[in-house]
VOPAGU-2260 file (C-alpha; in pm, 1 decimal, decimal comma):
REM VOPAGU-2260
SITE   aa  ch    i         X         Y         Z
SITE  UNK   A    0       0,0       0,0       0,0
SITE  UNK   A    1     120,0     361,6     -94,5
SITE  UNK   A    2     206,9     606,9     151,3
SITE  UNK   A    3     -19,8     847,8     256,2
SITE  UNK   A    4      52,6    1218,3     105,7
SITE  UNK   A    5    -126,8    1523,2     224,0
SITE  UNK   A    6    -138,2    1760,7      -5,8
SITE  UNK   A    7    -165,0    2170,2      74,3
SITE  UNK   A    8    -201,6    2416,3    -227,3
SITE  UNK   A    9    -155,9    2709,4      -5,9
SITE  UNK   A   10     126,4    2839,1    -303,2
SITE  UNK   A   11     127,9    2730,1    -651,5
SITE  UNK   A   12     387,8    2434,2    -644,0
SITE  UNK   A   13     395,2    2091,8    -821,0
SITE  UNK   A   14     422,5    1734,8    -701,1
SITE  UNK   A   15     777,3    1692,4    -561,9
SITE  UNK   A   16     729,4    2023,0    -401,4
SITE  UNK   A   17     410,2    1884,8    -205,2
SITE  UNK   A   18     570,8    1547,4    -139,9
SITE  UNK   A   19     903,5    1684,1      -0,5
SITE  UNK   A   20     641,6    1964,1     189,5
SITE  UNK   A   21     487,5    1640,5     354,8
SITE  UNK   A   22     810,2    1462,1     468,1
SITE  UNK   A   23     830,7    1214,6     175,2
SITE  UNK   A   24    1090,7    1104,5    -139,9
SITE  UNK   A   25     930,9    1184,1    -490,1
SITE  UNK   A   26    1047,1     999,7    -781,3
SITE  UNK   A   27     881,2    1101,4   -1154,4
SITE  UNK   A   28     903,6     857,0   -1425,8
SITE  UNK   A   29     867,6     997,8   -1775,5
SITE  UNK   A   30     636,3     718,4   -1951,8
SITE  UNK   A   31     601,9     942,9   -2318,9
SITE  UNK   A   32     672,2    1272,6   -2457,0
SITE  UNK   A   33     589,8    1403,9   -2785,1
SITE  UNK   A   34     392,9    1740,1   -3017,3
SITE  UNK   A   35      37,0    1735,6   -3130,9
SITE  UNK   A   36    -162,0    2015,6   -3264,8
SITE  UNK   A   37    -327,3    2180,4   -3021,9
SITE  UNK   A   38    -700,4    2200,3   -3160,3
SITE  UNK   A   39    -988,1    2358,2   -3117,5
SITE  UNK   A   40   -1005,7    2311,1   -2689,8
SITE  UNK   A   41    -620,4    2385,3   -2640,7
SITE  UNK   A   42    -635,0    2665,0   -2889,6
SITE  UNK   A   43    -917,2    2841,4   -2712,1
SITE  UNK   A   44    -790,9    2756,0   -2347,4
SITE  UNK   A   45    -410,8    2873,4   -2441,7
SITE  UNK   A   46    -549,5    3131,3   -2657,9
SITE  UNK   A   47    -285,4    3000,3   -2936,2
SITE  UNK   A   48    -413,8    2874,6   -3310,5
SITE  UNK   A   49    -515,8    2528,1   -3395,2
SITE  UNK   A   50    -243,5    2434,9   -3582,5
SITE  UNK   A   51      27,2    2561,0   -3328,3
SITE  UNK   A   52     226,0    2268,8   -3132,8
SITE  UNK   A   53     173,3    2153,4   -2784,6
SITE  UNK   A   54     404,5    1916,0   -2600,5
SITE  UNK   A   55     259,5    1661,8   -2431,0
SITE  UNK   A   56     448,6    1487,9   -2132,3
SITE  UNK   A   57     269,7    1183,6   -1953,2
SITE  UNK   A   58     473,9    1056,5   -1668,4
SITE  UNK   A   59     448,9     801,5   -1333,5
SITE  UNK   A   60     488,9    1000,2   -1000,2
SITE  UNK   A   61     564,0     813,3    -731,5
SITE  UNK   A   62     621,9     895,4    -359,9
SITE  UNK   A   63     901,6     672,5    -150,3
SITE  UNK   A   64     904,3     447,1    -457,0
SITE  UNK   A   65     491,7     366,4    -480,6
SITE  UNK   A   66     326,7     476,6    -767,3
SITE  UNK   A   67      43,2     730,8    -628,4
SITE  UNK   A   68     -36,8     962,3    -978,8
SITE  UNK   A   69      -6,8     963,9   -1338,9
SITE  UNK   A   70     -47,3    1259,5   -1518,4
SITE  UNK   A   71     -80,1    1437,5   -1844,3
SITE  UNK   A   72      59,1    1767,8   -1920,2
SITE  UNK   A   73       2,7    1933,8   -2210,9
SITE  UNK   A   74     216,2    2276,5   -2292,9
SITE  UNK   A   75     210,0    2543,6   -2540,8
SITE  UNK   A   76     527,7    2529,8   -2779,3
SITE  UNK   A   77     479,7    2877,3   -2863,5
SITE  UNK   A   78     551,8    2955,8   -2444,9
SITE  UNK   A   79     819,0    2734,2   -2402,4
SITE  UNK   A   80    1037,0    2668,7   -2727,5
SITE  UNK   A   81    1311,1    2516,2   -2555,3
SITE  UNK   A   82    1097,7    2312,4   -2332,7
SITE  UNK   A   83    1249,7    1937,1   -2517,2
SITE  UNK   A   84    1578,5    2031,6   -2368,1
SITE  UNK   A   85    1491,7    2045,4   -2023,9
SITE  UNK   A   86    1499,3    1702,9   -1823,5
SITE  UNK   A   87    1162,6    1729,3   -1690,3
SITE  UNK   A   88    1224,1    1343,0   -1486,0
SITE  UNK   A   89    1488,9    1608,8   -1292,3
SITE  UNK   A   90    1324,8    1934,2   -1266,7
SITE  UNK   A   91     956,3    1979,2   -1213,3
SITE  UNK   A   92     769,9    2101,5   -1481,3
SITE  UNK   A   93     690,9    2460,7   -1226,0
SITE  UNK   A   94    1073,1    2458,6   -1197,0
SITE  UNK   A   95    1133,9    2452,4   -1537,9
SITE  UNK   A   96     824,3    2725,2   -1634,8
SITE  UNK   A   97    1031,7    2961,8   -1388,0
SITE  UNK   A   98    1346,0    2858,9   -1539,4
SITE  UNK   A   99    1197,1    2961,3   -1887,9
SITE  UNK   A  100    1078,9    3258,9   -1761,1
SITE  UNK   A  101     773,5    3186,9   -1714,1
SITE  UNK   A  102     645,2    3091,3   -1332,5
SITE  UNK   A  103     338,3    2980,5   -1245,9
SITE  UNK   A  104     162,9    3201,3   -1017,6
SITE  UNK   A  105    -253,4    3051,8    -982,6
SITE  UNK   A  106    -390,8    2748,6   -1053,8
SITE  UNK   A  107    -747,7    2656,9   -1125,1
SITE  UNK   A  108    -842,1    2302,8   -1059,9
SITE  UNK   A  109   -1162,0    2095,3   -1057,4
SITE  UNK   A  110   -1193,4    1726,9    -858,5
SITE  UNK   A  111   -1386,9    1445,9    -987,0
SITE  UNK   A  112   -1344,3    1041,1    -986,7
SITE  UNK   A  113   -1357,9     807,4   -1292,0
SITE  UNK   A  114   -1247,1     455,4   -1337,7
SITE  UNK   A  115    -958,1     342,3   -1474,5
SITE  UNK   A  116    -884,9     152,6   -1786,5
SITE  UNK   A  117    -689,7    -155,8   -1788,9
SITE  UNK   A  118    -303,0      25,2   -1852,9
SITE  UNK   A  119    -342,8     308,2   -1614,9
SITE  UNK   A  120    -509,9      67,2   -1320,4
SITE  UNK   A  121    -178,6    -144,1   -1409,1
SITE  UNK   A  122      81,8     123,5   -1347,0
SITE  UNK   A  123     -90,9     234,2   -1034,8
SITE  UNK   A  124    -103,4    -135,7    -909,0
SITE  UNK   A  125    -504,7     -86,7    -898,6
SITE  UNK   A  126    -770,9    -287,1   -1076,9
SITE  UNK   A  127    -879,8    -224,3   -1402,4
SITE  UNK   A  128   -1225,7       0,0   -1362,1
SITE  UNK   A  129   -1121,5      73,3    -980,1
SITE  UNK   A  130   -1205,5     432,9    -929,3
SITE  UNK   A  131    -909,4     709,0    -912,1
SITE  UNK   A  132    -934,3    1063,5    -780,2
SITE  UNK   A  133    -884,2    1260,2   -1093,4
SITE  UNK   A  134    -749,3    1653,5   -1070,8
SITE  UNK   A  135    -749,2    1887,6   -1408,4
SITE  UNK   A  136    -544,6    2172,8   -1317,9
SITE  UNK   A  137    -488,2    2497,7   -1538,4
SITE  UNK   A  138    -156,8    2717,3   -1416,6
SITE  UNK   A  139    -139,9    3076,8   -1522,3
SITE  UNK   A  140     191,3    3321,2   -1537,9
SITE  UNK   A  141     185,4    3663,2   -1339,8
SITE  UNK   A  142       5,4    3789,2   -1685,0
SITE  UNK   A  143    -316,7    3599,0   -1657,0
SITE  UNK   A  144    -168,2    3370,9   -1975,1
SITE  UNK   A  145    -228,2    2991,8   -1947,2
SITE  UNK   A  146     106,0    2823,8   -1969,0
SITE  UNK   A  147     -16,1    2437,7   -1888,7
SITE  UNK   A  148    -323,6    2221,1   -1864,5
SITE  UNK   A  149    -278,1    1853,1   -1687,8
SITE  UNK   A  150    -498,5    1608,2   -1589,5
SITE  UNK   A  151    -397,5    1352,1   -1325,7
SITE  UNK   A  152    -540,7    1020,0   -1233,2
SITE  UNK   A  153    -438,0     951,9    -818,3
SITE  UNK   A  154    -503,1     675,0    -568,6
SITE  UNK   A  155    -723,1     748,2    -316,8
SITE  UNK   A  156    -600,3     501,0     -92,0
SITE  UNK   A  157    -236,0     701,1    -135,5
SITE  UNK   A  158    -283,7    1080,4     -87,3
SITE  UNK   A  159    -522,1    1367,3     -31,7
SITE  UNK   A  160    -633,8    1674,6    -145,2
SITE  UNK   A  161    -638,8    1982,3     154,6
SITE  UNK   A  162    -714,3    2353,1      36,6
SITE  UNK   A  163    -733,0    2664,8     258,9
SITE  UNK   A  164    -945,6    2977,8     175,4
């Protein structure tokens, strides 16, 4: 069984920020990278064209070596150029925003659970159609601009979600 991780969102900060916060060891593992169009959702949420690039970067986060997340980012090419040469398995993907001039100031994120399909229950050592805690999460620079959209699926038996207001 995973380790319990509390997580507080009293600053903007990513994963390994909230995991080392909470006294544990994060480890990410990068399971695919690669550049799709953005479309007609991506387009309007970025506020970028259809045809302009997003990368995409789905990866395995684990805490104290148990998987407890995996999670889709998708980022705007046209924000981040250089954002292929950054090791994002090293830095977190809000370390390397800041790096790239960019840092993520607000995020806007919405809860909800849905079960899992067959290769996601698998890498979180769940059962296929076992429900997951899912959290879609848009960050925004200190100019109101968008700069990523992810959407994680999390064990509920393996973390938490704590807000203050």
């Amino acid at each position: 069984m995973a380790q319990k991780v509390p997580v507080a969102y009293e600053r903007t900060g990513g994963f390994r920020e909230s995991v080392r916060a909470s006294g544990g060891e994060p480890s990410v593992r990068i399971l695919a990278r690669s550049k799709r169009y953005a479309g007609p959702y991506y387009a309007n949420l970025f506020g970028i064209v259809e045809d302009d690039l997003l990368y995409s970067i789905r990866r395995l986060n684990c805490v104290n070596g148990n998987p407890v997340s995996i999670e889709m980012a998708f980022i705007p090419c046209l924000l981040f150029p250089t954002i292929e040469d950054i090791d994002v398995s090293v830095f977190s993907l809000y370390e390397t925003y800041e790096m790239l001039g960019r840092k993520p100031v607000m995020a806007q994120e919405k809860l909800d659970i849905e079960a899992l399909g067959a290769r996601d229950a698998g890498l979180l050592g769940l059962e296929q159609g076992d429900l997951a805690l899912t959290l879609e999460c848009v960050s925004f620079d200190a100019s109101g601009q968008a700069i990523e959209y992810v959407k994680s699926f999390n064990r509920g038996d393996a973390g938490g979600y704590t807000y203050t207001y």
